[in-house]
N, C-alpha and C positions, 0 to 999 in steps of 0.2 A: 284122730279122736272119735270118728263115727258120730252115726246120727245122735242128738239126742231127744228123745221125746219132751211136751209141754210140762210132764208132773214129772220130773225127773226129781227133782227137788223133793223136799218135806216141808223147807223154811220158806214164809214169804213175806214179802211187805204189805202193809195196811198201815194206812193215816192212823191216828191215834189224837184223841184232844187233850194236850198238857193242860194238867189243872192249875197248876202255878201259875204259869203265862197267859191262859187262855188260849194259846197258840195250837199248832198243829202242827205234829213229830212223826218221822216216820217209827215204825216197831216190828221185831221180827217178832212173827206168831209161826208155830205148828200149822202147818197145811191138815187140819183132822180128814177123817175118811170121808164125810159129811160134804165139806166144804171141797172137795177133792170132785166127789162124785157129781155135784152142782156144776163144779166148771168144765168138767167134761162134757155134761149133758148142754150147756151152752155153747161150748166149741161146736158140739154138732150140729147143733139148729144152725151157726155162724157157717160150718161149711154146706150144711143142705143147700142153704139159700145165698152162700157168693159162693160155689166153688172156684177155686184157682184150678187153674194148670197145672201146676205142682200138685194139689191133691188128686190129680188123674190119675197120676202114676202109680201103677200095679204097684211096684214095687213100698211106694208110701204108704199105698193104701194096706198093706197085710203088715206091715209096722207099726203103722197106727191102729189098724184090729188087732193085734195081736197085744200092745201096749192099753187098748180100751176093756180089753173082756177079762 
């Protein structure tokens, strides 16, 4: 199956507030470019500041530049 990148997807989950119940439902939404570009830019701050191990590697890391730009 190979790697797969974090936005591989387009669909994601988000709570949503049901108005009938009052309650809280999950809902698939559109991953937009907006919201795409945001959680990229915080994965990176996330790996700036704990890298793992696993992002050492050459090899991860020109898969994830190459999946970021």
């Amino acid at each position: 199956m190979g790697m797969m990148g974090a936005f591989w997807g387009t669909r994601v989950m988000e709570i949503v507030k049901k108005h009938d119940s009052g309650g809280l439902v999950w809902k698939r939404i559109k991953l937009t470019t907006t919201r795409k570009a945001n959680a990229k830019k915080r994965l990176r701050r996330v790996w700036q500041v704990h890298p793992s191990p696993i992002s050492q590697s050459p090899l991860l890391s020109l898969s994830i530049d190459c999946r970021l730009a």
